[in-house]
VEXVEXDO-860599 format. One record per residue (C-alpha): x, z, y; residue in three letters; residue number from 1. Coordinates in Angstrom, 2 decimals, always signed. Each point is the difference from the previous one (the first is absolute). Example, Ala and Ser with C-alpha at 12.3 -4.5 7.8 and 13.67 -1.06 7.14 Angstrom:
2
R        xx        zz        yy   doti   zaba
R    +12.30     +7.80     -4.50    Ala      1
R     +1.37     -0.66     +3.44    Ser      2
This chain:
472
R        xx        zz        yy   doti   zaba
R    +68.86    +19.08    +52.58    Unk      1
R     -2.92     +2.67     +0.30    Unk      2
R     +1.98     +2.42     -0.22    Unk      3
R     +0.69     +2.61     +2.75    Unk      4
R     +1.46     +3.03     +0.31    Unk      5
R     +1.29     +2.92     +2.61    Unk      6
R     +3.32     -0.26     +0.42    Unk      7
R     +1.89     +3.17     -1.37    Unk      8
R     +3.07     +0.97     +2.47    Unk      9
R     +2.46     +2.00     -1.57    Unk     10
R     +2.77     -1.32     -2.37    Unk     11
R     -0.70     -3.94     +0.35    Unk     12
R     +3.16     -1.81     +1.47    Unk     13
R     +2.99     -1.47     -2.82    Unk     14
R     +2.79     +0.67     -0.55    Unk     15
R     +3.70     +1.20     -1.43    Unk     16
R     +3.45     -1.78     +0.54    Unk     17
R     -0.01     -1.78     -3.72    Unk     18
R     -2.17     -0.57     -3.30    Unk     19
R     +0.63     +2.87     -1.60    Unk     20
R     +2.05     +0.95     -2.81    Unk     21
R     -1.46     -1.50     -3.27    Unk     22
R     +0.39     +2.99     -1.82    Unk     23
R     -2.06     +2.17     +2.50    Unk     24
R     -3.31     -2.17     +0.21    Unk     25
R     -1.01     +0.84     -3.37    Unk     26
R     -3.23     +1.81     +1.03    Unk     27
R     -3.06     +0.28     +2.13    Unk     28
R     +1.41     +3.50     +1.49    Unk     29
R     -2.82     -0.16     +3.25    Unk     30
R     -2.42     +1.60     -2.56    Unk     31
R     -2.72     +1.62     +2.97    Unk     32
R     +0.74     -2.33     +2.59    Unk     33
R     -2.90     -2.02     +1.74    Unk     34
R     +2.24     -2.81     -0.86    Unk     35
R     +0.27     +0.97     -3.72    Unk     36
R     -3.96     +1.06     -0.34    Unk     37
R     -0.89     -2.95     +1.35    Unk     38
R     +1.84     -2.18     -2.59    Unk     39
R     -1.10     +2.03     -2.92    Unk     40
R     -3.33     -0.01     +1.20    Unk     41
R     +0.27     -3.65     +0.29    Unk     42
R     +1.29     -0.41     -3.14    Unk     43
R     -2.43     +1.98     -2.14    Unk     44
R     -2.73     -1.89     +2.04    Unk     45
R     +1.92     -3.35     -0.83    Unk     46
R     -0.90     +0.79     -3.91    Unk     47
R     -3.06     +1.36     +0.92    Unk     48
R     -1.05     -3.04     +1.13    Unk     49
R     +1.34     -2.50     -1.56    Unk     50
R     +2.04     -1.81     +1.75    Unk     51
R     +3.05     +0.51     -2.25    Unk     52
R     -0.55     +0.59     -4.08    Unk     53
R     +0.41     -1.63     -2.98    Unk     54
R     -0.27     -3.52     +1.38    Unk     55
R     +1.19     +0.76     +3.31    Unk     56
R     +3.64     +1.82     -0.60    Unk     57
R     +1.09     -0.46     +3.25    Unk     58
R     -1.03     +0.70     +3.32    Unk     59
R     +1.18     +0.61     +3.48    Unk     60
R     -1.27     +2.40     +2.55    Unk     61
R     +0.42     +0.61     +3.97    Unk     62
R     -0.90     +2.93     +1.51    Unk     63
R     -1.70     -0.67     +3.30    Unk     64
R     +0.22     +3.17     +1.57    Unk     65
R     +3.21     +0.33     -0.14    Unk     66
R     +0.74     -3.47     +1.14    Unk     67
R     -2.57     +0.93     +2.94    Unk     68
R     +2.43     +3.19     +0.54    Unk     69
R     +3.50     -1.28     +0.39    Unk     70
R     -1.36     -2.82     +2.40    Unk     71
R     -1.51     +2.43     +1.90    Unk     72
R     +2.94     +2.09     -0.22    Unk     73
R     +2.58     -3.07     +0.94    Unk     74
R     -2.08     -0.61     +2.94    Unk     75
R     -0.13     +3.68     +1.81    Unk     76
R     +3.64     +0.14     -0.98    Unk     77
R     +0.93     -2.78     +2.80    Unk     78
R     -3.13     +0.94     +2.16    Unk     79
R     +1.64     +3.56     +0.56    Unk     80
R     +3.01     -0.96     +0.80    Unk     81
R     -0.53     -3.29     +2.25    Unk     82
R     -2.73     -1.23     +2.42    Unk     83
R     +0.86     -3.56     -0.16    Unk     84
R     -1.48     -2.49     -2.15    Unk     85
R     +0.84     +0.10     -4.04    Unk     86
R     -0.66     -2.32     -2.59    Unk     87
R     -0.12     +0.91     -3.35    Unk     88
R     +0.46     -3.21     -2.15    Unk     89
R     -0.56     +0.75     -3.44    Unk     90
R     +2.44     -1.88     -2.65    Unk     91
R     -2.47     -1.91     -1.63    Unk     92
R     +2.52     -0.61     -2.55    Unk     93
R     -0.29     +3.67     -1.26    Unk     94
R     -3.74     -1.02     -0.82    Unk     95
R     -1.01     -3.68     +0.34    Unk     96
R     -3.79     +1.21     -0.64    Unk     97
R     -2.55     -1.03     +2.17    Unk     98
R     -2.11     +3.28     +0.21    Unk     99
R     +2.75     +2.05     +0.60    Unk    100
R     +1.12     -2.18     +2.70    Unk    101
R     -3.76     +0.29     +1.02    Unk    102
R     -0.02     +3.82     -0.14    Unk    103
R     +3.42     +0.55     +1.87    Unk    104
R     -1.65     -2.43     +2.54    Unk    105
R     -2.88     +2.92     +0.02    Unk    106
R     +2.87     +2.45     +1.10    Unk    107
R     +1.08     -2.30     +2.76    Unk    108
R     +3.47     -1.21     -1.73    Unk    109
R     +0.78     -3.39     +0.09    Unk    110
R     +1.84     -2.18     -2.21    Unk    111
R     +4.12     -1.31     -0.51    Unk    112
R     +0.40     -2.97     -2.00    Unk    113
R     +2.73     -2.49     -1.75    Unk    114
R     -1.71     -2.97     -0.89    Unk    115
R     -3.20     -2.02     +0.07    Unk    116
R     -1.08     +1.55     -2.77    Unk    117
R     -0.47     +3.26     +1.63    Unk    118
R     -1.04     -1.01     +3.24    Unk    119
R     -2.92     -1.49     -1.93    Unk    120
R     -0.98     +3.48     -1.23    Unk    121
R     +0.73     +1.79     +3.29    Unk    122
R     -3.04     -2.59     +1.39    Unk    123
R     -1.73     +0.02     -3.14    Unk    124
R     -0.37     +3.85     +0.59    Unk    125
R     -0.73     -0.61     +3.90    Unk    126
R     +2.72     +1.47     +1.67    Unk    127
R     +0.63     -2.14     +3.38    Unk    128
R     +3.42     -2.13     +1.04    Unk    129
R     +0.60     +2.55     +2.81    Unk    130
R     +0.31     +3.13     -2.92    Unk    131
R     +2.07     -3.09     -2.33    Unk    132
R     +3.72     +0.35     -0.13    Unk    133
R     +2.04     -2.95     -1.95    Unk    134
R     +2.95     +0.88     -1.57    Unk    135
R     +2.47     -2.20     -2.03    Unk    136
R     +3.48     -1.38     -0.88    Unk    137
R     -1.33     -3.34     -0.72    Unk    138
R     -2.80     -0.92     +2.39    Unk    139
R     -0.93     -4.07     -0.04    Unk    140
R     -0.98     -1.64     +3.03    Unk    141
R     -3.56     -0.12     -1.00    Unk    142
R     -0.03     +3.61     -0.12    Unk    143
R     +1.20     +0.45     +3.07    Unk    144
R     -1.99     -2.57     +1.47    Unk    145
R     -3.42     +1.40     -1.57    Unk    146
R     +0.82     +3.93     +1.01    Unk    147
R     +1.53     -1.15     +3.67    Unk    148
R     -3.62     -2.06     -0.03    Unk    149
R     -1.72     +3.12     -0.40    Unk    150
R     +1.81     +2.29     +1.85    Unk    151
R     +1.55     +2.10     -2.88    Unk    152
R     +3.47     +1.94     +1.11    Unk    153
R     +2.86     -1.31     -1.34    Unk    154
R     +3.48     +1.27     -0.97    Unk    155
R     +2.62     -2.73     -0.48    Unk    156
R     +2.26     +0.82     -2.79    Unk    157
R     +3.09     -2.35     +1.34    Unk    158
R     +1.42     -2.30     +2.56    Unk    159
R     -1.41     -2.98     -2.48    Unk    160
R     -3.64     +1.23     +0.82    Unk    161
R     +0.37     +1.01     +3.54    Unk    162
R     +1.66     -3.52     +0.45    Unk    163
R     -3.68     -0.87     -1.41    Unk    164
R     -2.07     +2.46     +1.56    Unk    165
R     +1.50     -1.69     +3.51    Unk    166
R     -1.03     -3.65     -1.22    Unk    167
R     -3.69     +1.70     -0.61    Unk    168
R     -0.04     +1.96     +3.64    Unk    169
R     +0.78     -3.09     +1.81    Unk    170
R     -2.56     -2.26     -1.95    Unk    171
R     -2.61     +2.18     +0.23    Unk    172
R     -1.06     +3.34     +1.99    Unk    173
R     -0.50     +2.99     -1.71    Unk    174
R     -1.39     +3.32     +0.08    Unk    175
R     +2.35     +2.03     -2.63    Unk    176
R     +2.19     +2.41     +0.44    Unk    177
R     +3.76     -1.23     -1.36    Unk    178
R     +2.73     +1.96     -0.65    Unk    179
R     +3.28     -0.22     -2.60    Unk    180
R     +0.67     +2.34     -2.73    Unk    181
R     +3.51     +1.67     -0.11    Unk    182
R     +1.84     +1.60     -2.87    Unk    183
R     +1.44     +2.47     +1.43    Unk    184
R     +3.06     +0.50     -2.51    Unk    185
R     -1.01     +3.50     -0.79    Unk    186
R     +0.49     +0.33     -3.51    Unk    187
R     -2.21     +0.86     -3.00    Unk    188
R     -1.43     +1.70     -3.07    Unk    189
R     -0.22     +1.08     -2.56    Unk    190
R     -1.56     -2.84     -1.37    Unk    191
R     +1.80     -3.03     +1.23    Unk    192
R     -2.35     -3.25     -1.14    Unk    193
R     -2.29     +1.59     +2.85    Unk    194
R     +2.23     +1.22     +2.60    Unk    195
R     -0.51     -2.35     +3.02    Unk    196
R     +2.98     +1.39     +2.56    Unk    197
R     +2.80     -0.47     -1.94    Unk    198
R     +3.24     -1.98     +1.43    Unk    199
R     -1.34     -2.61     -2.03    Unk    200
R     -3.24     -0.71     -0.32    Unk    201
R     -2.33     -2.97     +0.02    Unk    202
R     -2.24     +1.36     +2.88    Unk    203
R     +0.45     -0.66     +3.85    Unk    204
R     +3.09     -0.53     +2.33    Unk    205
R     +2.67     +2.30     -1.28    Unk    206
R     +0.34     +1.76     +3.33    Unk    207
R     +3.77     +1.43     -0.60    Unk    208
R     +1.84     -3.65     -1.34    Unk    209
R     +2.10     -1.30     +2.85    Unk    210
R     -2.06     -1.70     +2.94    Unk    211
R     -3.47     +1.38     -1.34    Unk    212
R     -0.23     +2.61     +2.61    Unk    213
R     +0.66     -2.53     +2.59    Unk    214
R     -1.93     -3.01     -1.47    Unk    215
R     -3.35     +2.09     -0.15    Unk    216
R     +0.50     +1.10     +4.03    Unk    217
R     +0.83     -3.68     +0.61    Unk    218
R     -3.52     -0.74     -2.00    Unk    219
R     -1.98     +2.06     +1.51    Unk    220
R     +1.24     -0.78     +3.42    Unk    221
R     -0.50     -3.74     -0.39    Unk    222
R     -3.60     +0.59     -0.88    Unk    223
R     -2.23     +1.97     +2.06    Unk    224
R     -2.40     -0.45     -2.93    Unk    225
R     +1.66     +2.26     -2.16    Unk    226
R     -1.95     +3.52     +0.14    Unk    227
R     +0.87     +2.12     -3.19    Unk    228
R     +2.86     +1.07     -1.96    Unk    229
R     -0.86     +0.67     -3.94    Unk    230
R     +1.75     +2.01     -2.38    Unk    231
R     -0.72     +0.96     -3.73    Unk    232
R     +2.83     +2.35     -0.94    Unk    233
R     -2.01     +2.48     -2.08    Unk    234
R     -0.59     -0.41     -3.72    Unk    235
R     -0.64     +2.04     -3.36    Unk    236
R     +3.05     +2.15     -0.65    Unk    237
R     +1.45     -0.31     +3.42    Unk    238
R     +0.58     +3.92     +1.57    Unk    239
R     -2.09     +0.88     +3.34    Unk    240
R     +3.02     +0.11     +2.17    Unk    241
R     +1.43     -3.80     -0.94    Unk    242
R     -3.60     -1.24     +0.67    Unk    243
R     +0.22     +2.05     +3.28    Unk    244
R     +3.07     -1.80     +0.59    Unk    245
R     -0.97     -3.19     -0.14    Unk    246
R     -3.23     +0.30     +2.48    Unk    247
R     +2.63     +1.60     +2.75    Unk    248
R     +2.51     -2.95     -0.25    Unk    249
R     -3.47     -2.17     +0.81    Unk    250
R     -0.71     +2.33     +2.86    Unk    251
R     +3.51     -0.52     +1.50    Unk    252
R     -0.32     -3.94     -0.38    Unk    253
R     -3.23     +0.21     +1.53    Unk    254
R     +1.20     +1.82     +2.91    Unk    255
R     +3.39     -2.15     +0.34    Unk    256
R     -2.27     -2.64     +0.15    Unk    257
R     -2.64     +0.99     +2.57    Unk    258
R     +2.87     +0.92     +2.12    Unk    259
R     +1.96     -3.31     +0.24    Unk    260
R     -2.97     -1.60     +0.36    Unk    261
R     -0.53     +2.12     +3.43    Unk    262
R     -4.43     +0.91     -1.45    Unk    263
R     -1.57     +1.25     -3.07    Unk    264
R     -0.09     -3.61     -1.82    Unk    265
R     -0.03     +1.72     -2.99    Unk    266
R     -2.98     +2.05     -0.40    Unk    267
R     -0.98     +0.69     -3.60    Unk    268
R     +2.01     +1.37     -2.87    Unk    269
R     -0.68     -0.56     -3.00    Unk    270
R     +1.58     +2.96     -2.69    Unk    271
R     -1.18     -1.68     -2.92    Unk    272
R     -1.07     +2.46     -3.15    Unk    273
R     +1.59     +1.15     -3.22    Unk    274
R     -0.47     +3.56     +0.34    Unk    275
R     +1.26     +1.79     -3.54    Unk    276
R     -2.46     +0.88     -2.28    Unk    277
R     +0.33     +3.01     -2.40    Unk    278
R     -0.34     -0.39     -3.28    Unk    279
R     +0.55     +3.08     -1.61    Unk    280
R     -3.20     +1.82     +0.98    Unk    281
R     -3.40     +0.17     +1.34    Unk    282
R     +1.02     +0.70     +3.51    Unk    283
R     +0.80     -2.51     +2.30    Unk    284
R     +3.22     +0.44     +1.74    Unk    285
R     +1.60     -0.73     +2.69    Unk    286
R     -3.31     -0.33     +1.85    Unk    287
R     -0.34     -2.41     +2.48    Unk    288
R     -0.25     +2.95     +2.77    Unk    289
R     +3.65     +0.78     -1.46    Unk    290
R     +1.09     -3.22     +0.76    Unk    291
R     -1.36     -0.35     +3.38    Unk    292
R     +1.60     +3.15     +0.99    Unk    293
R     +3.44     -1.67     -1.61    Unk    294
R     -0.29     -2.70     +2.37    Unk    295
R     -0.86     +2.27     +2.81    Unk    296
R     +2.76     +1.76     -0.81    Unk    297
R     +2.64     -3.25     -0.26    Unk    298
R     -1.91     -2.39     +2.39    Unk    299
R     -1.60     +1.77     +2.52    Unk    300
R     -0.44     -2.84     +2.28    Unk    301
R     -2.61     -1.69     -2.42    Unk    302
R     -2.60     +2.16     +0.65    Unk    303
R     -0.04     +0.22     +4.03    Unk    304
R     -2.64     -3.00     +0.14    Unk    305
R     +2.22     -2.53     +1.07    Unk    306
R     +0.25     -2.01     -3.11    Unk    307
R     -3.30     -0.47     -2.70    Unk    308
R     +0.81     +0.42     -3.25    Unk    309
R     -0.69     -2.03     -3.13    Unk    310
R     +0.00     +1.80     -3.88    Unk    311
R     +0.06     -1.85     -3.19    Unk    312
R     -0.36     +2.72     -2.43    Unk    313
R     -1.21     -0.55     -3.53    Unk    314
R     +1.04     +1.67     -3.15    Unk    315
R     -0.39     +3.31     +1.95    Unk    316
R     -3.44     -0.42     +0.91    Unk    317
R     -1.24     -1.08     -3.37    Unk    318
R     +2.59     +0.99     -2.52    Unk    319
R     -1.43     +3.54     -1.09    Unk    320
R     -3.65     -1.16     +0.16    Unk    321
R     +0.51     -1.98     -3.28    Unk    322
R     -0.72     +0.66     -3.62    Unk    323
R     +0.36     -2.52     -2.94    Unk    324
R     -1.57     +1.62     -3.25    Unk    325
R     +0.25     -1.76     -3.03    Unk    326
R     -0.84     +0.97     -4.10    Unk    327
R     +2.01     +0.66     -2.40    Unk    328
R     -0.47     -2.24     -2.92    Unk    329
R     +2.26     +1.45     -2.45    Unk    330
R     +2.20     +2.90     -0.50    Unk    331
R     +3.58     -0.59     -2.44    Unk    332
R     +3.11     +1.70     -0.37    Unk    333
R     +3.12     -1.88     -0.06    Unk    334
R     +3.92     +1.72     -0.78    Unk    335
R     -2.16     +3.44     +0.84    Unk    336
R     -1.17     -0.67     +3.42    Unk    337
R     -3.81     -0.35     +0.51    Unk    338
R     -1.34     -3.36     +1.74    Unk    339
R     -3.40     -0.61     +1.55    Unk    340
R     -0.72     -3.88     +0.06    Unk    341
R     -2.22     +0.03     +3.07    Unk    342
R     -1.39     -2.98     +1.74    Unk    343
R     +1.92     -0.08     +3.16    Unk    344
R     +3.52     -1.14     +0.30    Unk    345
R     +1.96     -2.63     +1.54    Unk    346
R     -3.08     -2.29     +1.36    Unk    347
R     -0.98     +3.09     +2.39    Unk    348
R     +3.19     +2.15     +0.46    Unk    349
R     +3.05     -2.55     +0.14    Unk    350
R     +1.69     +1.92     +2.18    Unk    351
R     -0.16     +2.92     -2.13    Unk    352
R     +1.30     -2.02     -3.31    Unk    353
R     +2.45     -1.35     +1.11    Unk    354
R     +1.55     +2.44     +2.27    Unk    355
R     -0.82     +3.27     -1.45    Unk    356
R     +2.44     +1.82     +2.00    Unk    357
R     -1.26     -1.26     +3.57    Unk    358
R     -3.55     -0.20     -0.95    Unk    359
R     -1.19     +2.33     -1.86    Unk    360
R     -3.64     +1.50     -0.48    Unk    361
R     -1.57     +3.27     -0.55    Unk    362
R     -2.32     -0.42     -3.05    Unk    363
R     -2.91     +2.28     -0.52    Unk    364
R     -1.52     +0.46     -3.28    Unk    365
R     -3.97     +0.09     -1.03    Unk    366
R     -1.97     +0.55     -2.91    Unk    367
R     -3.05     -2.55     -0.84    Unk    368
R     -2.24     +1.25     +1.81    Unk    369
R     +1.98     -0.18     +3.41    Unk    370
R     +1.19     +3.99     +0.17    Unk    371
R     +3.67     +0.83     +1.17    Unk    372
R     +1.54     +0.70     -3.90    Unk    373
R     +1.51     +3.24     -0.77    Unk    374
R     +2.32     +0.94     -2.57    Unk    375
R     +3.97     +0.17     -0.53    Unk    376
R     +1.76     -2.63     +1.57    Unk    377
R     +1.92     -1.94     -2.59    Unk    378
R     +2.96     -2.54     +1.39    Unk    379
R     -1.62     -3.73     -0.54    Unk    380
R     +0.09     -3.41     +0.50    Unk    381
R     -3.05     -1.70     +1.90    Unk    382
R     -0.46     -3.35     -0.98    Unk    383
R     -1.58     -3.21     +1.51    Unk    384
R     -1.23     -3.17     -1.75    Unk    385
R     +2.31     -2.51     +0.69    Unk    386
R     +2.54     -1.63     -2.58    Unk    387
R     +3.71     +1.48     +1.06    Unk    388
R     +1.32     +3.27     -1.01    Unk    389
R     +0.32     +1.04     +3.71    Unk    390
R     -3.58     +0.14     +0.61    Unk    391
R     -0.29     +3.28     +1.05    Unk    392
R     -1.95     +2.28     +2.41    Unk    393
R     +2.11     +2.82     -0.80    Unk    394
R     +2.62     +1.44     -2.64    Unk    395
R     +0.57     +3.35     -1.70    Unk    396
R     -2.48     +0.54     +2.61    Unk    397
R     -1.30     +4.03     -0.73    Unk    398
R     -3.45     -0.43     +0.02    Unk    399
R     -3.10     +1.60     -2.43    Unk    400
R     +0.59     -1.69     -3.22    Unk    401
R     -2.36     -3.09     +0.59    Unk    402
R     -2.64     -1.23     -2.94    Unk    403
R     -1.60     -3.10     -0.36    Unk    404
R     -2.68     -0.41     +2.50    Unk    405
R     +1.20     +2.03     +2.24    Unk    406
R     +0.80     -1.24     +3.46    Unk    407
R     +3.10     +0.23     +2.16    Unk    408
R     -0.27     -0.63     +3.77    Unk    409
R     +3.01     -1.21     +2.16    Unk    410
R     +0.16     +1.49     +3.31    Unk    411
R     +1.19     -1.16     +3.12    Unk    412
R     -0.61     -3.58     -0.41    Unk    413
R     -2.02     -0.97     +3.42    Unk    414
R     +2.25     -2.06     +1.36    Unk    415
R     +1.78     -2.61     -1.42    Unk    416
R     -1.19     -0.04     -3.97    Unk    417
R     -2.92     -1.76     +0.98    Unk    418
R     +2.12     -2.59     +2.07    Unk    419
R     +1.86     -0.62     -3.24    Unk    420
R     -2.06     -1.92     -2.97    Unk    421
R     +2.76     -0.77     -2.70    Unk    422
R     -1.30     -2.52     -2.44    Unk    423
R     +2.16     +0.49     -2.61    Unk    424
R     -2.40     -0.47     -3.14    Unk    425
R     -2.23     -0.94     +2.14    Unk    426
R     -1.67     +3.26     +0.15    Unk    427
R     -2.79     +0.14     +2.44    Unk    428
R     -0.25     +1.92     +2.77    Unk    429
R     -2.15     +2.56     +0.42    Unk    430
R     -2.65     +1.15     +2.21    Unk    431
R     +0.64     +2.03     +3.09    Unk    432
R     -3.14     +2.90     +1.05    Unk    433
R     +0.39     +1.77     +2.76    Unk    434
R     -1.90     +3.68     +0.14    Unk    435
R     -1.06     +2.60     +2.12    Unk    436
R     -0.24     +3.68     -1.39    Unk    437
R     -2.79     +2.22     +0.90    Unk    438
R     +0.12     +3.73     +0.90    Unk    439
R     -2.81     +0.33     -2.51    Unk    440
R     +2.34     -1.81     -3.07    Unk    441
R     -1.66     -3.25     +0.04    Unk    442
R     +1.83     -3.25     +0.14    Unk    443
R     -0.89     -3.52     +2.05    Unk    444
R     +2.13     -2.94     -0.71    Unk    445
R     +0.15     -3.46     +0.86    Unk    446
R     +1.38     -2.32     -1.29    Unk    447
R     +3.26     -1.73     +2.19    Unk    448
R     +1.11     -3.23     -2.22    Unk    449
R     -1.71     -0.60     -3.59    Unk    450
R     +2.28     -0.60     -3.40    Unk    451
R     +1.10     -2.89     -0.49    Unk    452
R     -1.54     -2.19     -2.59    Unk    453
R     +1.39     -1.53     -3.13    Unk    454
R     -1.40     -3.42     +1.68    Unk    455
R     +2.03     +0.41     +3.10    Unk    456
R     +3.27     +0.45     -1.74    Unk    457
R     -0.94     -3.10     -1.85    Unk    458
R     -0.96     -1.65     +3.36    Unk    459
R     +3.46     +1.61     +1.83    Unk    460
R     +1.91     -1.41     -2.79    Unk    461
R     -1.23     -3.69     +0.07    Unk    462
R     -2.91     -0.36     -2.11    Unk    463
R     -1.48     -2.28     +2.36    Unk    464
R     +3.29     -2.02     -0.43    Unk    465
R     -0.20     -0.33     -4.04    Unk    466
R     +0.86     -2.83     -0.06    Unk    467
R     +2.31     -1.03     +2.71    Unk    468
R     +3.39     -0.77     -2.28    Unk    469
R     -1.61     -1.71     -2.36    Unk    470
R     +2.07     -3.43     -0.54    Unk    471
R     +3.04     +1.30     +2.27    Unk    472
């Protein structure tokens, strides 16, 4: 990317047990952290430069140091408290962009992913099979044929696709590590549509329904083949101590395991990711040391060296590293209540729009020229562009009145709002920079995915097809 910078050590792992309370996120209330100087700095440059204004009224913005940090910090977490091997799969669904992908790559993570689509990018950005994880509830054959053919680890989600992961072993040798994924029944969150552990969900073999216990020995048993156990049973909103839970009740199988089958057969663990990310606030809590220490704590048998470890973190590594700033276009009043109409809504913060309550986002406010605004804060509605009343980034939000041509930056939004394009009015989306902050004030960027182009929402939409019903 051309962009590198040292590492800073305090204060960069993720974390808190939920989203945060929609009516505490109103503000940017870091003001003086390296964090916080480093996004206003970016900002004001931003202007500065050009690469948002009149034309350009939305922009997105990764900061690179601090994505450099929390790897960094995710990686000494483990190395102090294990010496056998870890890999640190990144969730490539947390940021399907090939230069990040490339610059975690840089900091020696590797990559998880659910579908071609994202193994593409994990090559694309030149991180090798042996550092490739595939995860999925719906893996076809020719998925599992292509990452068995290059050696990728797999995790079968069900006794459907171990039934067709045995077909593949006997046909054809392989060199990847296979395991299955459990669910391990632990409970979950405070937002359900993401927690993966309930009694219920869609993901892995339901280890406490009658006969699970007994069928997964019985698999592992029958196939010598079988080296890894998976689990994912963190998520946003799910408390430190039921994620905790969840990793020990993998231990235990693991163990149960190894000891019917009279050796270590099962050698790696894989704890998955979903580490909490705070919301609230600048500072990034739990950290990942904090978590470690959790599992230490809980599970002290996974860090005496004999199992290696896979992670699959994502939203905690990038979440806080994010910034989405956008212009306001107008300014109106409606039944009393100020509204800024800005130009970023529902096509880069779904989440946020339509689940205020478990997503929502800090907003910090700037002038035109890129400086933090001052001034009373006045309770108001921010605004995006799209056609529905419920297109908001944030309401009776208290914020410095906002004026037209003013900017407003949404915080937070690393991970995930760029793996989200909505196209509802086919709105484009827009260009992602990331940026490195010097000590001396300047700012570097570079730029990470360009806008998208009128032309290639026509082209998306089937202009090359115009005429394709014509005489149906």
């Amino acid at each position: 990317m051309g962009i590198r910078e040292n590492a800073e050590s305090a204060g960069n792992a993720e974390g808190a047990d939920s989203a945060g309370d929609a009516e505490s996120t109103g503000r940017a209330d870091s003001a003086g952290s390296p964090s916080a100087e480093r996004r206003d700095a970016a900002v004001r440059a931003a202007v500065e430069q050009g690469l948002v204004g009149r034309d350009i009224p939305i922009a997105a913005f990764l900061d690179i140091t601090g994505i450099r940090a929390s790897a960094a910090a995710l990686k000494s977490a483990f190395a102090a408290a294990t010496s056998a091997p870890v890999l640190h799969a990144f969730a490539v669904k947390a940021a399907p962009l090939v230069p990040v992908l490339r610059l975690l790559r840089e900091e020696g993570l590797g990559a998880e992913v659910a579908s071609p689509g994202e193994l593409a990018l994990a090559r694309a950005a030149g991180i090798r099979p042996a550092q490739t994880v595939l995860d999925s509830p719906a893996k076809t054959p020719a998925e599992l044929r292509e990452a068995l053919a290059l050696g990728i680890a797999v995790n079968a989600d069900n006794p459907q696709e171990l039934a067709r992961l045995d077909a593949l072993v006997r046909s054809a040798p392989s060199g990847s590590p296979l395991g299955i994924r459990v669910n391990p029944q632990t409970g979950g969150g405070s937002i359900e549509a993401l927690s993966t552990a309930t009694s219920t969900s869609k993901f892995g073999v339901a280890l406490r329904d009658e006969g699970a216990r007994d069928w997964l020995i019985r698999a592992y048993l029958d196939r010598p083949w079988l080296t890894r156990l998976h689990i994912h049973s963190g998520s946003q909103g799910i408390p430190l101590d039921l994620h905790v839970q969840g990793i020990r009740a993998l231990y235990e199988l693991a163990e149960e395991i190894n000891a019917r089958a009279g050796r270590r057969q099962i050698d790696t663990l894989d704890i998955g990711g979903g580490l909490s990310v705070n919301f609230t606030s600048d500072e990034e809590t739990p950290t990942y040391a904090e978590f470690v220490r959790a599992l230490q704590r809980s599970v002290p048998g996974l860090f005496t060296g004999s199992y290696g470890l896979v992670t699959e973190f994502g939203r905690s590594l990038l979440a806080k590293h994010g910034t989405i700033l956008a212009r306001v276009e107008y300014t109106k009043t409606s039944g009393g209540r100020p509204i800024a109409v800005t130009h970023a809504g529902a096509q880069v913060a779904t989440r946020t729009v339509y689940a205020p309550h478990s997503w929502p986002l800090r907003i910090a406010a700037y002038d035109p020229k890129g400086r933090p605004k001052t001034g009373p804060e006045t309770a108001q509605d921010v605004a995006g562009p799209a056609c529905f009343a419920g297109d908001l980034l944030a309401a009776d939000r208290p914020l410095p009145l906002l004026e037209q041509d003013d900017w407003v930056a949404a915080l937070d939004t690393g991970a995930y709002y760029f793996a989200h394009p909505y196209a509802y009015n086919s709105l484009a989306r827009p260009a992602i920079h990331g940026f490195a902050a010097e000590a001396d004030g300047t700012v570097r960027f570079a730029l990470v995915r360009e806008a998208q182009t009128v032309a290639e929402i026509v082209a998306e939409s089937g202009g090359e097809q115009l005429r394709a019903l014509d005489g149906m």
